[in-house]
PDB file of N, CA, C and O in Angstrom:
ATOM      1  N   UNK A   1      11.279   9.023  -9.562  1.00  0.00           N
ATOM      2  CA  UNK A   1      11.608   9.153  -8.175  1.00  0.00           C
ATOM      3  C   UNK A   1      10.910   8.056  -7.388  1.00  0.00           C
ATOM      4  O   UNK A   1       9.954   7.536  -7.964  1.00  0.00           O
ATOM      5  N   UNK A   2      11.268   7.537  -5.977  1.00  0.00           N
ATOM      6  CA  UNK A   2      11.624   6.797  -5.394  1.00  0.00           C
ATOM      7  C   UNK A   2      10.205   7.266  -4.318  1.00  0.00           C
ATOM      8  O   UNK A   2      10.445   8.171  -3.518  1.00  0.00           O
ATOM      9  N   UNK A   3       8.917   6.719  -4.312  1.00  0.00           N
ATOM     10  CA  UNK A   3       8.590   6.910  -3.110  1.00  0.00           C
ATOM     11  C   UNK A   3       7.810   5.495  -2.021  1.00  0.00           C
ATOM     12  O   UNK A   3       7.156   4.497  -2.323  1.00  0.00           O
ATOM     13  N   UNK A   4       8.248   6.010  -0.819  1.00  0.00           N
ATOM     14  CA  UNK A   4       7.713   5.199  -0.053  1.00  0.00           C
ATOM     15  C   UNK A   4       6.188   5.026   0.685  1.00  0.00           C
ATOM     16  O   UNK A   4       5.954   5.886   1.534  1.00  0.00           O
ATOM     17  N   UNK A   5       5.412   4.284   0.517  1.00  0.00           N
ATOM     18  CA  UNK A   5       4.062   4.461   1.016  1.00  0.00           C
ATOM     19  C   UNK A   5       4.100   3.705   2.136  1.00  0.00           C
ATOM     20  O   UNK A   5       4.589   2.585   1.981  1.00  0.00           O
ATOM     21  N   UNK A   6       3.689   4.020   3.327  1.00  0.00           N
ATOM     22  CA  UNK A   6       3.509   3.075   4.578  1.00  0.00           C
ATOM     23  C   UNK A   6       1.651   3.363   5.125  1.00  0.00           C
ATOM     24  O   UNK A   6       0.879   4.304   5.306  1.00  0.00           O
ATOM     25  N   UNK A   7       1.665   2.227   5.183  1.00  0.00           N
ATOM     26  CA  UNK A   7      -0.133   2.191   5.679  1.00  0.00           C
ATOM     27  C   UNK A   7      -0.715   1.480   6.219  1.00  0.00           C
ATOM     28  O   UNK A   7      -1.187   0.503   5.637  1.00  0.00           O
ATOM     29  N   UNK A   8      -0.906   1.695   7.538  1.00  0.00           N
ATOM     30  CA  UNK A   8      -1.713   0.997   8.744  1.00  0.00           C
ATOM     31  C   UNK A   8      -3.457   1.051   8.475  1.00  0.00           C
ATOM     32  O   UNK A   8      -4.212   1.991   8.229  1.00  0.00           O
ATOM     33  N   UNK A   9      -3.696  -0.500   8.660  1.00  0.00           N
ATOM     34  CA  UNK A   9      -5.035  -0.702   8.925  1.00  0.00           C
ATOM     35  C   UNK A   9      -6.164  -0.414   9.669  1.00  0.00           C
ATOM     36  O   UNK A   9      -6.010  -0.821  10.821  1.00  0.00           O
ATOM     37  N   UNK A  10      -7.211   0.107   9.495  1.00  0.00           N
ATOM     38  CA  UNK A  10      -7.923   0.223   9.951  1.00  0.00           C
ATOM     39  C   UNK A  10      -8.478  -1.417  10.608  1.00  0.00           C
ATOM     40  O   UNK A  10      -9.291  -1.874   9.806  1.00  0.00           O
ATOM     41  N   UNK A  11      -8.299  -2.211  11.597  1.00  0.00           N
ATOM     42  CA  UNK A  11      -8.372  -3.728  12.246  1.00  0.00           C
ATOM     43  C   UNK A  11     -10.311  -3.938  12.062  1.00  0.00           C
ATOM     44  O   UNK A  11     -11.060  -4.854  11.722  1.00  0.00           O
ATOM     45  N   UNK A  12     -10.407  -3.060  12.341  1.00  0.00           N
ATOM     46  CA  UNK A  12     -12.141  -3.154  12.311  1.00  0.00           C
ATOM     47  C   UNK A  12     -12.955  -3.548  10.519  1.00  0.00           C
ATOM     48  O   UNK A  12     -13.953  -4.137  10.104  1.00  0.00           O
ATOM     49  N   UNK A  13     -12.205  -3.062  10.149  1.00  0.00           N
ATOM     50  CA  UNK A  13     -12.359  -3.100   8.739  1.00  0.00           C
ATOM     51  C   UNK A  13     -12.221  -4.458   8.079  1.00  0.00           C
ATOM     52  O   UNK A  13     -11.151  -4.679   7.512  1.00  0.00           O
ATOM     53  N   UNK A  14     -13.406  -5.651   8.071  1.00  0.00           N
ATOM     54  CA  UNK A  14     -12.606  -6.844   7.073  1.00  0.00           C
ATOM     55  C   UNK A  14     -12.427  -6.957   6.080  1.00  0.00           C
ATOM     56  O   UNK A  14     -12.983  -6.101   5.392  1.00  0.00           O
ATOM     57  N   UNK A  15     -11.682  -7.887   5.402  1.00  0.00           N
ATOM     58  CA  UNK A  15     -10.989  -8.181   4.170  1.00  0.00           C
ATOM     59  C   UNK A  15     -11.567  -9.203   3.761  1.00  0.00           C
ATOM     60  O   UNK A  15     -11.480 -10.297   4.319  1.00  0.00           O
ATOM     61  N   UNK A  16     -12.627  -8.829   2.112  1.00  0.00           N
ATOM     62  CA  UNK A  16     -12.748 -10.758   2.343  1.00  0.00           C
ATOM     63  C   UNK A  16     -11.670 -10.902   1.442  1.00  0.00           C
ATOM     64  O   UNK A  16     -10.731 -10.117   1.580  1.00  0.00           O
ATOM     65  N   UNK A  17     -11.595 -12.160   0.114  1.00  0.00           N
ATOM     66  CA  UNK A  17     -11.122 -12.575  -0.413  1.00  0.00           C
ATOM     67  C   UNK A  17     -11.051 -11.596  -1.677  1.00  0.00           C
ATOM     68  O   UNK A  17      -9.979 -11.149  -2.086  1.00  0.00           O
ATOM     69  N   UNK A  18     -12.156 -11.336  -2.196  1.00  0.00           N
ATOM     70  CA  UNK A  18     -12.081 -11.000  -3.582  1.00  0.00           C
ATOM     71  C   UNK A  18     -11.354  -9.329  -3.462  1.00  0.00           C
ATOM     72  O   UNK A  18     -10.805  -8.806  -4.432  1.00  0.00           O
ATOM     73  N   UNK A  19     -11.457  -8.761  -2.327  1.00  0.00           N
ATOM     74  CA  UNK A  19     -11.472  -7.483  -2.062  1.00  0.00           C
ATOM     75  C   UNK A  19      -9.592  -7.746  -2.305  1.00  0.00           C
ATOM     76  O   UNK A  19      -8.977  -7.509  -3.345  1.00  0.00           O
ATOM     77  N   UNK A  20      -9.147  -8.165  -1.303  1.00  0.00           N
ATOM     78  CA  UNK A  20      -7.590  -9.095  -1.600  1.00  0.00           C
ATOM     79  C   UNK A  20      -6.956  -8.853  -2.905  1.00  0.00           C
ATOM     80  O   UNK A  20      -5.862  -8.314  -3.073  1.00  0.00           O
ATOM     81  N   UNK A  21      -7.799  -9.334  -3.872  1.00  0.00           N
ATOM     82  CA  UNK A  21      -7.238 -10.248  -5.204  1.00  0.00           C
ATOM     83  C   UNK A  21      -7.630  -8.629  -5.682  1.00  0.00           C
ATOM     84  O   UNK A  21      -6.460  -8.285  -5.514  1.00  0.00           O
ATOM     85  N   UNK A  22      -8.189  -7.554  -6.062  1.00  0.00           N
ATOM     86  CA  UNK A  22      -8.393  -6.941  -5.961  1.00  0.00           C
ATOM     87  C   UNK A  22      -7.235  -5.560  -5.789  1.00  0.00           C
ATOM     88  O   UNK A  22      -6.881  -4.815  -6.703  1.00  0.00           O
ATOM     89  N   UNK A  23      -6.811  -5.501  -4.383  1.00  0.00           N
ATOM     90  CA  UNK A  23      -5.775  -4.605  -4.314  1.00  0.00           C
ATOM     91  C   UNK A  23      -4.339  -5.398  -4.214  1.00  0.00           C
ATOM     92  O   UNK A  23      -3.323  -4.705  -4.148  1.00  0.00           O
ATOM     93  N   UNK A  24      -4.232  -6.721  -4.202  1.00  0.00           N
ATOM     94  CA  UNK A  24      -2.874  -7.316  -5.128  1.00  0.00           C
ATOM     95  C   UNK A  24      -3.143  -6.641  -6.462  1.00  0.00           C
ATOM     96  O   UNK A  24      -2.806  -5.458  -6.490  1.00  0.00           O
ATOM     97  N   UNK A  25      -3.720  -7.174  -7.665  1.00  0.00           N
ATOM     98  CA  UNK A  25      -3.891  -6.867  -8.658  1.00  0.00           C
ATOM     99  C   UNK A  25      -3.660  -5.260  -9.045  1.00  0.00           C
ATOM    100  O   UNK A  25      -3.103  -4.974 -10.105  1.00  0.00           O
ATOM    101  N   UNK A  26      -4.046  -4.398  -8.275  1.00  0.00           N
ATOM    102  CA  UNK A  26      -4.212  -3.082  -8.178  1.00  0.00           C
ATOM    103  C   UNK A  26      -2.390  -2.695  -8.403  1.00  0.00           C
ATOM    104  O   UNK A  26      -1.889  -1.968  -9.261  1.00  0.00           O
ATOM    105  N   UNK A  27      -1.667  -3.514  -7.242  1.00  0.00           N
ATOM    106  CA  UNK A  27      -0.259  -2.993  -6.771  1.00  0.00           C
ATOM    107  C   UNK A  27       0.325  -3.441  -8.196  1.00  0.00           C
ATOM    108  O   UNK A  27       0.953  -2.744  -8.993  1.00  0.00           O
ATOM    109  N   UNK A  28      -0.138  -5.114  -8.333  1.00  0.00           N
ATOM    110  CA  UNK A  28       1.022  -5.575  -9.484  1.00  0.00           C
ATOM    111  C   UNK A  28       0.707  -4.699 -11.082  1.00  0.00           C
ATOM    112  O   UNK A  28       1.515  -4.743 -12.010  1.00  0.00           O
ATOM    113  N   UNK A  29      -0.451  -4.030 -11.136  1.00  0.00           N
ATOM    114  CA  UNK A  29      -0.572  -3.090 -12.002  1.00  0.00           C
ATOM    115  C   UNK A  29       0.841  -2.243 -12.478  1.00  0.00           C
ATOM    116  O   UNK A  29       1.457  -2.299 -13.542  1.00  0.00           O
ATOM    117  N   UNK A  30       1.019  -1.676 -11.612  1.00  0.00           N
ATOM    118  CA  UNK A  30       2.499  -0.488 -11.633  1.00  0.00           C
ATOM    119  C   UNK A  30       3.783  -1.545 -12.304  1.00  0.00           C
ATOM    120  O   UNK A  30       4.653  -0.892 -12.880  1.00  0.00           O
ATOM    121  N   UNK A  31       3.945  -2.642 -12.304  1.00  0.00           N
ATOM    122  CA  UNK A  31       4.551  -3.443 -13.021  1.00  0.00           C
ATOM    123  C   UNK A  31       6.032  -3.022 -12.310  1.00  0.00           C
ATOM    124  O   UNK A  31       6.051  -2.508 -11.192  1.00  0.00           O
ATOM    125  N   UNK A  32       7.231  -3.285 -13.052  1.00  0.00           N
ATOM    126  CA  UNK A  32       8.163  -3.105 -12.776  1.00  0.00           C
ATOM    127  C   UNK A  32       8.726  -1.309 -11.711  1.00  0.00           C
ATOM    128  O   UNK A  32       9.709  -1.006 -11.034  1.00  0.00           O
ATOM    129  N   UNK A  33       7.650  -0.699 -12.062  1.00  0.00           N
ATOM    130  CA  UNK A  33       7.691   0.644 -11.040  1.00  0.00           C
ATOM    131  C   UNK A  33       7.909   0.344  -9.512  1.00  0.00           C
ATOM    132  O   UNK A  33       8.264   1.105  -8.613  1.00  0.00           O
ATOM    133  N   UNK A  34       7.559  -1.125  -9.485  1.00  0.00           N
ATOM    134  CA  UNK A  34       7.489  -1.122  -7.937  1.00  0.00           C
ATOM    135  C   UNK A  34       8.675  -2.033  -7.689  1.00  0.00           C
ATOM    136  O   UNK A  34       9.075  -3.020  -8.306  1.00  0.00           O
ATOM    137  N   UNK A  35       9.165  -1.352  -6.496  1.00  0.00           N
ATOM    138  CA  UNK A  35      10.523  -1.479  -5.988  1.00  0.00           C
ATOM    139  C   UNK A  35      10.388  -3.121  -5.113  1.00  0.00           C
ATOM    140  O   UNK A  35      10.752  -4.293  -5.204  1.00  0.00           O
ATOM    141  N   UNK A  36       9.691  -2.302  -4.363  1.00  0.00           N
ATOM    142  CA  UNK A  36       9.699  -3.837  -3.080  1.00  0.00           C
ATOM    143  C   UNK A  36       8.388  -3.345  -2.254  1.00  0.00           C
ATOM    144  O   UNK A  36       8.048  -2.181  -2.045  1.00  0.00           O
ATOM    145  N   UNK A  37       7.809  -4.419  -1.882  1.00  0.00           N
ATOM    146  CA  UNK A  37       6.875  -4.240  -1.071  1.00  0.00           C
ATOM    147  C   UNK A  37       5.931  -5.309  -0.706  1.00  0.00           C
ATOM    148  O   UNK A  37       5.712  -6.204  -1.522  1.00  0.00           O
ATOM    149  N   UNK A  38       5.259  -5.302   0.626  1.00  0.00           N
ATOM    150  CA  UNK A  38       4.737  -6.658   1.046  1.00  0.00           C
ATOM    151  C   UNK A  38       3.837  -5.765   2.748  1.00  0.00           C
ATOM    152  O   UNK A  38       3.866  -4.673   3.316  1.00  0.00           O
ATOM    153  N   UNK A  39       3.193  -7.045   2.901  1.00  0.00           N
ATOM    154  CA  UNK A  39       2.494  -6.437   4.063  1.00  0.00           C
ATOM    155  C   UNK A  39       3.450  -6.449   5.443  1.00  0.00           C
ATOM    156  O   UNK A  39       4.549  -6.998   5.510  1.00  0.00           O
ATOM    157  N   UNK A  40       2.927  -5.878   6.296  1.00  0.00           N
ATOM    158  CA  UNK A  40       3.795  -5.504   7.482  1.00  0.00           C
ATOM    159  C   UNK A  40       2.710  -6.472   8.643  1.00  0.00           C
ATOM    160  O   UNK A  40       1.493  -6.619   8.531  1.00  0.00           O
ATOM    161  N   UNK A  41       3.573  -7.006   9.681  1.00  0.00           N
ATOM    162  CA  UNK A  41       3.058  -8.096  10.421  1.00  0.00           C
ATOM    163  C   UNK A  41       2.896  -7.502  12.215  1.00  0.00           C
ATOM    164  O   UNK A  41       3.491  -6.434  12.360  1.00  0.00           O
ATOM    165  N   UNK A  42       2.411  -7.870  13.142  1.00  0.00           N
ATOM    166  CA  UNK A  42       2.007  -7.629  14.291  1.00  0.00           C
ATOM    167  C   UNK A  42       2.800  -8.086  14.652  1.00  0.00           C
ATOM    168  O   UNK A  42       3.099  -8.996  13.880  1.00  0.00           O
ATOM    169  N   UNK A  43       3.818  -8.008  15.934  1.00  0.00           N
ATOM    170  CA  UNK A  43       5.040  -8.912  16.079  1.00  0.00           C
ATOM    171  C   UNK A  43       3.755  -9.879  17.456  1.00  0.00           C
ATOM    172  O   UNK A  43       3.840 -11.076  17.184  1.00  0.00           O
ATOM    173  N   UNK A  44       3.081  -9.744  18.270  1.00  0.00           N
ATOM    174  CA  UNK A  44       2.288 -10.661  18.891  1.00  0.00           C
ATOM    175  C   UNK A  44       1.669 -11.727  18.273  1.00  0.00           C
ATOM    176  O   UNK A  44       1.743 -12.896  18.653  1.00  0.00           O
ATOM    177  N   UNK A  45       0.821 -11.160  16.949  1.00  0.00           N
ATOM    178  CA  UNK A  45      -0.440 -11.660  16.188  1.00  0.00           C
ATOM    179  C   UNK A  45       0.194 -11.704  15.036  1.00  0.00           C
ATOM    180  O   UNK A  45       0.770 -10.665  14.716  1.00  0.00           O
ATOM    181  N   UNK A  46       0.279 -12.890  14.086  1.00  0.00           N
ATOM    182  CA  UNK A  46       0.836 -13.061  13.161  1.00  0.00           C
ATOM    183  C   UNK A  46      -0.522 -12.832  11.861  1.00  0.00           C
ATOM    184  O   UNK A  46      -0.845 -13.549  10.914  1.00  0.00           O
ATOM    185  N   UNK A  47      -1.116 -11.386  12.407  1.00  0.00           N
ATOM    186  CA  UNK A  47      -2.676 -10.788  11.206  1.00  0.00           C
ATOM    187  C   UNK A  47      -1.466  -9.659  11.065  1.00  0.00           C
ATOM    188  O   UNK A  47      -0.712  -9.191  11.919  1.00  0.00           O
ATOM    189  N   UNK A  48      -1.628  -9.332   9.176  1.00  0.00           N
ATOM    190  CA  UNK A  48      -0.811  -8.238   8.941  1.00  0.00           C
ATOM    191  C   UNK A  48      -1.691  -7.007   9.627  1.00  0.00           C
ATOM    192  O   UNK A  48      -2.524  -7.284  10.491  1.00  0.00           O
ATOM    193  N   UNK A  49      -1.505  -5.853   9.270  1.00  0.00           N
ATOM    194  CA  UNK A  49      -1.558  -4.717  10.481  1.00  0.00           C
ATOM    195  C   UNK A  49      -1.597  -3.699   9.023  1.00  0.00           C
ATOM    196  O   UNK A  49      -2.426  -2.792   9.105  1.00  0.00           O
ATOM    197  N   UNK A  50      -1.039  -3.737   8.109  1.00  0.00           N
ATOM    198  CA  UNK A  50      -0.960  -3.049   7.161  1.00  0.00           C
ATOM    199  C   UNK A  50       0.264  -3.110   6.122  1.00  0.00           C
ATOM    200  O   UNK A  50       0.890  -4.167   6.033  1.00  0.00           O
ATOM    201  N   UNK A  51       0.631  -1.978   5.316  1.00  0.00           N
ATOM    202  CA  UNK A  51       1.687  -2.575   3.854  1.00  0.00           C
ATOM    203  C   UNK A  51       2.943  -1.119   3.952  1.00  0.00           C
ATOM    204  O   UNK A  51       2.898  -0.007   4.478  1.00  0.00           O
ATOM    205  N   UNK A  52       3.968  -1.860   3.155  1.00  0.00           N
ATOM    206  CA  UNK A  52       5.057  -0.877   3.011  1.00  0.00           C
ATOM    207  C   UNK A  52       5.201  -1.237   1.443  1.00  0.00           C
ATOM    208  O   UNK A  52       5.655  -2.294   1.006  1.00  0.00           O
ATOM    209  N   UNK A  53       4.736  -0.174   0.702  1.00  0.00           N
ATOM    210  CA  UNK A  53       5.387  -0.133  -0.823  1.00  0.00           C
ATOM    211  C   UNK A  53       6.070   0.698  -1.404  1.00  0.00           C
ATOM    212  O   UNK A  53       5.603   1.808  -1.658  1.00  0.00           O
ATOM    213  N   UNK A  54       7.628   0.265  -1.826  1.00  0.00           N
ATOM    214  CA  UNK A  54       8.094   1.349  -2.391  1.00  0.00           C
ATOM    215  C   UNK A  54       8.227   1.285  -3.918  1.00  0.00           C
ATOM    216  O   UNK A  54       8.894   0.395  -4.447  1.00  0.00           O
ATOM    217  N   UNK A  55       7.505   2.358  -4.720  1.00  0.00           N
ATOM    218  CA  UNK A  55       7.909   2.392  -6.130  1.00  0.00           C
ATOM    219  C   UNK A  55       8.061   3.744  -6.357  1.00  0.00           C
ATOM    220  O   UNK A  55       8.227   4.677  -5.571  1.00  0.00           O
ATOM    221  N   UNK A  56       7.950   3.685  -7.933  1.00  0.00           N
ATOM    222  CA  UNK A  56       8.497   4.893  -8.937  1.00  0.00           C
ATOM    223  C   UNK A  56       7.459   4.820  -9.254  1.00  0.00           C
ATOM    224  O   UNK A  56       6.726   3.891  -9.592  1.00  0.00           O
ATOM    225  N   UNK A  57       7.272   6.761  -9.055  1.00  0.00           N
ATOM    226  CA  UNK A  57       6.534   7.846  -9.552  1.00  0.00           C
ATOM    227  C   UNK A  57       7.155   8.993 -10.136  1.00  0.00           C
ATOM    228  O   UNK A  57       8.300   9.194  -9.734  1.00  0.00           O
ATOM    229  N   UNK A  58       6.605   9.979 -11.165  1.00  0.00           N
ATOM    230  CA  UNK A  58       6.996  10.922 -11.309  1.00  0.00           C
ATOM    231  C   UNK A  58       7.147  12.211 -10.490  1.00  0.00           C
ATOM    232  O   UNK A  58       8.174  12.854 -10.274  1.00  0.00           O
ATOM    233  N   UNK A  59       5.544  12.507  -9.969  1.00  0.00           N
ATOM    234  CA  UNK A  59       5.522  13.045  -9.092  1.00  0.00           C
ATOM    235  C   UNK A  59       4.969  12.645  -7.855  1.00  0.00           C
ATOM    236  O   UNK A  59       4.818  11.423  -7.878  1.00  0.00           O
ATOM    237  N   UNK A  60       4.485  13.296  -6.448  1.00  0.00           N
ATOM    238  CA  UNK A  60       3.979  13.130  -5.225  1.00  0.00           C
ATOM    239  C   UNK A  60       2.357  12.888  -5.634  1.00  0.00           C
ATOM    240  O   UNK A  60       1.503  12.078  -5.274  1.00  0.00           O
ATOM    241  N   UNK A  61       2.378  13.636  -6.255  1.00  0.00           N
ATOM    242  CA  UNK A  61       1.108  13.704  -6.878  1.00  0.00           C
ATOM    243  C   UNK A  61       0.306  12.216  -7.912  1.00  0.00           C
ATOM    244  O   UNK A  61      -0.886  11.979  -8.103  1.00  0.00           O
ATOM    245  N   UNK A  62       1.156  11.700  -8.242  1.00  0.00           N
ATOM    246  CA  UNK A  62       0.829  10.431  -8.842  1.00  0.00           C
ATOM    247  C   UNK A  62       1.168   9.437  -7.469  1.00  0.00           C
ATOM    248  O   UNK A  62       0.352   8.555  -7.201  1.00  0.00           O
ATOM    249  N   UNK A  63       1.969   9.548  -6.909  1.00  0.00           N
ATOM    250  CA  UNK A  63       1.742   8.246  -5.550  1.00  0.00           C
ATOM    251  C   UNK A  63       0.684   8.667  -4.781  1.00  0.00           C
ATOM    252  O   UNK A  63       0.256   7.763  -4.064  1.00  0.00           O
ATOM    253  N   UNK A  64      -0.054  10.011  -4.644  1.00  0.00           N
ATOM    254  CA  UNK A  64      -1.446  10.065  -3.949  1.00  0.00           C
ATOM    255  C   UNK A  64      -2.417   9.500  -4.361  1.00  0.00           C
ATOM    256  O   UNK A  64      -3.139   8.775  -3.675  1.00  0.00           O
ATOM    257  N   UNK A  65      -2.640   9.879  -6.109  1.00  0.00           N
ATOM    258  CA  UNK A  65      -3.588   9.004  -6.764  1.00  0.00           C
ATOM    259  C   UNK A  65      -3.326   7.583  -6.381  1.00  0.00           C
ATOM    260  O   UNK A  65      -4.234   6.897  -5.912  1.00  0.00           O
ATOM    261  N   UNK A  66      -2.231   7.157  -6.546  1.00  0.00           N
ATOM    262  CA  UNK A  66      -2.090   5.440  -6.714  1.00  0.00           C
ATOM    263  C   UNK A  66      -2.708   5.426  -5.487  1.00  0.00           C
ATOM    264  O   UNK A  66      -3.851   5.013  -5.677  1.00  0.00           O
ATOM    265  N   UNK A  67      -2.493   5.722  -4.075  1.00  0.00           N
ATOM    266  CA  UNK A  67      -2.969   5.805  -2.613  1.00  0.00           C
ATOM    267  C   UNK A  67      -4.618   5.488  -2.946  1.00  0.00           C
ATOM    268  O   UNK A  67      -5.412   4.551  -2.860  1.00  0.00           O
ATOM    269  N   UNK A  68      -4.590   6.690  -3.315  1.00  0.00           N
ATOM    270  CA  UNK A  68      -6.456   7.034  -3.304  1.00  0.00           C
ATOM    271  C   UNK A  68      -7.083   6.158  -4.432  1.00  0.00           C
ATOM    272  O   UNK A  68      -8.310   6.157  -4.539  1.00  0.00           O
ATOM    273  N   UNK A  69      -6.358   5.449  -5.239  1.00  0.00           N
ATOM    274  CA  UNK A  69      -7.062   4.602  -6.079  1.00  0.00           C
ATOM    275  C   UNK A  69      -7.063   3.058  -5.179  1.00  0.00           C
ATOM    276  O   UNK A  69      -8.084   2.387  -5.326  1.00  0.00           O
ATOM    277  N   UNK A  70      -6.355   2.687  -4.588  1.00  0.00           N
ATOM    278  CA  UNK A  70      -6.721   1.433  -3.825  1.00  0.00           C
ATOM    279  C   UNK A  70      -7.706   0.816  -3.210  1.00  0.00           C
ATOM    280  O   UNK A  70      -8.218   1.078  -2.122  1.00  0.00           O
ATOM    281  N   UNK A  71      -7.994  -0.201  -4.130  1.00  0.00           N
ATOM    282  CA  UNK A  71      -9.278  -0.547  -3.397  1.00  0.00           C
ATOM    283  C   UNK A  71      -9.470  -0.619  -2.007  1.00  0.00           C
ATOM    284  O   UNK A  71     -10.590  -0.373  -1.559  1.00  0.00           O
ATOM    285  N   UNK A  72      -8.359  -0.981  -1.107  1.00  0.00           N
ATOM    286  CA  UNK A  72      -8.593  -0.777   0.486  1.00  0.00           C
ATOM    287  C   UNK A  72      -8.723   0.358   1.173  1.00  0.00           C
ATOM    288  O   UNK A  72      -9.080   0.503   2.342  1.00  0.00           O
ATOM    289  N   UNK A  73      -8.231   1.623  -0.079  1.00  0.00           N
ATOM    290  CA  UNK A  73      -8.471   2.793   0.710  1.00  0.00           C
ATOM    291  C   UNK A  73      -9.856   2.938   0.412  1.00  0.00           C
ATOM    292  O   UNK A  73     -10.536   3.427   1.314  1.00  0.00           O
ATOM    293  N   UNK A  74     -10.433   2.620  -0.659  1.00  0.00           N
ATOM    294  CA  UNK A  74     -11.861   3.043  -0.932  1.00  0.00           C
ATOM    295  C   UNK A  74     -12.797   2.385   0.023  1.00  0.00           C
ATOM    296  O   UNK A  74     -13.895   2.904   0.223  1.00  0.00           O
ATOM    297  N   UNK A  75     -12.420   1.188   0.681  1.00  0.00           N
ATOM    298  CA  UNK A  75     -13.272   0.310   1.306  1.00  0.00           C
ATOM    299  C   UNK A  75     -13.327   0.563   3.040  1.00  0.00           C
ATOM    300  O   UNK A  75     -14.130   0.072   3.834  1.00  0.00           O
ATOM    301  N   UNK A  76     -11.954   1.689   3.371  1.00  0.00           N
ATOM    302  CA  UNK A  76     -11.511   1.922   4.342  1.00  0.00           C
ATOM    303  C   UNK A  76     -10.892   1.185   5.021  1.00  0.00           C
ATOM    304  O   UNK A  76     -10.418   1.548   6.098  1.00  0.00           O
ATOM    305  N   UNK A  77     -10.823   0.574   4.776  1.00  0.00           N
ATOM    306  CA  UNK A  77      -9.098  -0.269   5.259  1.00  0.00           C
ATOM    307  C   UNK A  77      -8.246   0.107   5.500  1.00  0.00           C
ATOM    308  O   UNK A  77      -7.469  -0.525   6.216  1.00  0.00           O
ATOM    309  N   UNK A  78      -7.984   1.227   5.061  1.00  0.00           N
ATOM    310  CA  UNK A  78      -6.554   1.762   5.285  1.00  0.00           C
ATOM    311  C   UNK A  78      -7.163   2.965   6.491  1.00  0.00           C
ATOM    312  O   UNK A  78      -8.096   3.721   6.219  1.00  0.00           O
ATOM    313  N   UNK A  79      -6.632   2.967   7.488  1.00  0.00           N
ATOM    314  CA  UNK A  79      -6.534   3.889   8.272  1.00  0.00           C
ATOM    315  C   UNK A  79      -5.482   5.027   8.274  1.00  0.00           C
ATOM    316  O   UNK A  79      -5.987   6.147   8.352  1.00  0.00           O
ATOM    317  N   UNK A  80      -3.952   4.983   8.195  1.00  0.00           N
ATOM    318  CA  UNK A  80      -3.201   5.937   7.996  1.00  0.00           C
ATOM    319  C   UNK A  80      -2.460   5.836   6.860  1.00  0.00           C
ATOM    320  O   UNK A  80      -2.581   4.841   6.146  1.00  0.00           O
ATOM    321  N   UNK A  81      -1.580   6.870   6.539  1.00  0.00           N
ATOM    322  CA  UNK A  81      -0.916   6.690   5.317  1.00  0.00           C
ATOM    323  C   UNK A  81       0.092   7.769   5.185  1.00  0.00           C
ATOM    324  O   UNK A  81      -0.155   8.947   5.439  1.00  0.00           O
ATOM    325  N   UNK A  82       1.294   7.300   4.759  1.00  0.00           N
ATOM    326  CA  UNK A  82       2.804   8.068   5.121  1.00  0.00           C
ATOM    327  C   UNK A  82       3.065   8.456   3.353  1.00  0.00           C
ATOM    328  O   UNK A  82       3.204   7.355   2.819  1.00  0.00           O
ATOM    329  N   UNK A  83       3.137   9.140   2.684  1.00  0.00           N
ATOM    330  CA  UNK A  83       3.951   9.015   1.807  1.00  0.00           C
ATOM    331  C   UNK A  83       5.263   9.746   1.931  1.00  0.00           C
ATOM    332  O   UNK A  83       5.172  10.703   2.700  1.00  0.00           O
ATOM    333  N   UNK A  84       6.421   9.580   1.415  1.00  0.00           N
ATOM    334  CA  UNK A  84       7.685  10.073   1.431  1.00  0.00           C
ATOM    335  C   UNK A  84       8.690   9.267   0.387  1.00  0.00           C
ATOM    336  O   UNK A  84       8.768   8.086   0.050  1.00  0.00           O
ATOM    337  N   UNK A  85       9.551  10.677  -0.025  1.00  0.00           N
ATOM    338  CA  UNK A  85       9.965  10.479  -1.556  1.00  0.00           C
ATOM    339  C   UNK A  85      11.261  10.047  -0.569  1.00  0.00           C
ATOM    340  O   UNK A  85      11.524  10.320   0.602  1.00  0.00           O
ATOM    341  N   UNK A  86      12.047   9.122  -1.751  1.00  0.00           N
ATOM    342  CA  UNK A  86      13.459   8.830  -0.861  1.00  0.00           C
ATOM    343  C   UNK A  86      14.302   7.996  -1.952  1.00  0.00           C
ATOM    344  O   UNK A  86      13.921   7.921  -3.120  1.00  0.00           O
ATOM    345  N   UNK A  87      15.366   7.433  -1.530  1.00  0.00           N
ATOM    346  CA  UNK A  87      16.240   7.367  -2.683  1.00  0.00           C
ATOM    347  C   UNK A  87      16.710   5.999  -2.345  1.00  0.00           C
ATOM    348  O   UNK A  87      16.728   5.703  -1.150  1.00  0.00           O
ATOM    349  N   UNK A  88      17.062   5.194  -3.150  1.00  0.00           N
ATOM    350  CA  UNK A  88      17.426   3.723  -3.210  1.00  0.00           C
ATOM    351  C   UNK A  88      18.839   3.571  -3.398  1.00  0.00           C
ATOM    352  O   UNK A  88      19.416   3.730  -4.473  1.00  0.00           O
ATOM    353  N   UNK A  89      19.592   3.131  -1.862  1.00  0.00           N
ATOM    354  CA  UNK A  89      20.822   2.754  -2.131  1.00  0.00           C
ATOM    355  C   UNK A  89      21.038   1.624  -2.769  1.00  0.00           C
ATOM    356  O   UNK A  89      22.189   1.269  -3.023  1.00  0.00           O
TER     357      UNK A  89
END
C-alpha cells in the first residue's frame, strides 16, 4: 500500500551537512518502495520548509517506524507530520 508522508520543519532547527547525507541515505534505503518524493519549497524563500514522500508499506505501522526512524525526526527537525494511505493513479 501506497502511503503518503508530508512533513514540515521545525525552521529553528539546523541542518548541517552530514546530518543531510544522513537522512538522504536513510530515504534511498527503501529502494524502489519509494514512489516519488523530494523536499517542498517556501514560495517567498527559496529554503525548503520540509518533504513529501510517497512509498510502499505494508502497514501504517511500518510508515510510522520509517517516520520515527529519520534522522531529522530524531534531531527534531521535523516539526509536523501527516501520514495517509492513498492510491496511485
Amino acid at each position: 500500500m501506497a502511503y503518503m508522508i508530508y512533513q514540515l520543519d521545525d525552521q529553528a532547527v539546523a541542518v548541517g551537512e552530514a546530518e543531510l547525507a544522513r537522512h538522504i541515505s536513510y530515504i534511498n534505503a527503501l529502494g524502489p518502495r519509494v514512489r516519488m518524493g523530494g523536499p517542498l519549497f517556501d514560495e517567498a524563500a527559496s529554503q525548503p520548509k520540509g518533504r513529501l514522500i510517497v512509498a510502499d508499506f505494508d502497514t501504517r505501522a511500518e510508515a510510522e517506524a520509517f517516520v520515527a526512524g529519520d534522522p531529522f525526526r530524531q534531531s527534531g527537525r521535523i516539526k509536523t507530520v501527516t501520514i495517509e494511505r492513498m492510491s496511485i493513479l
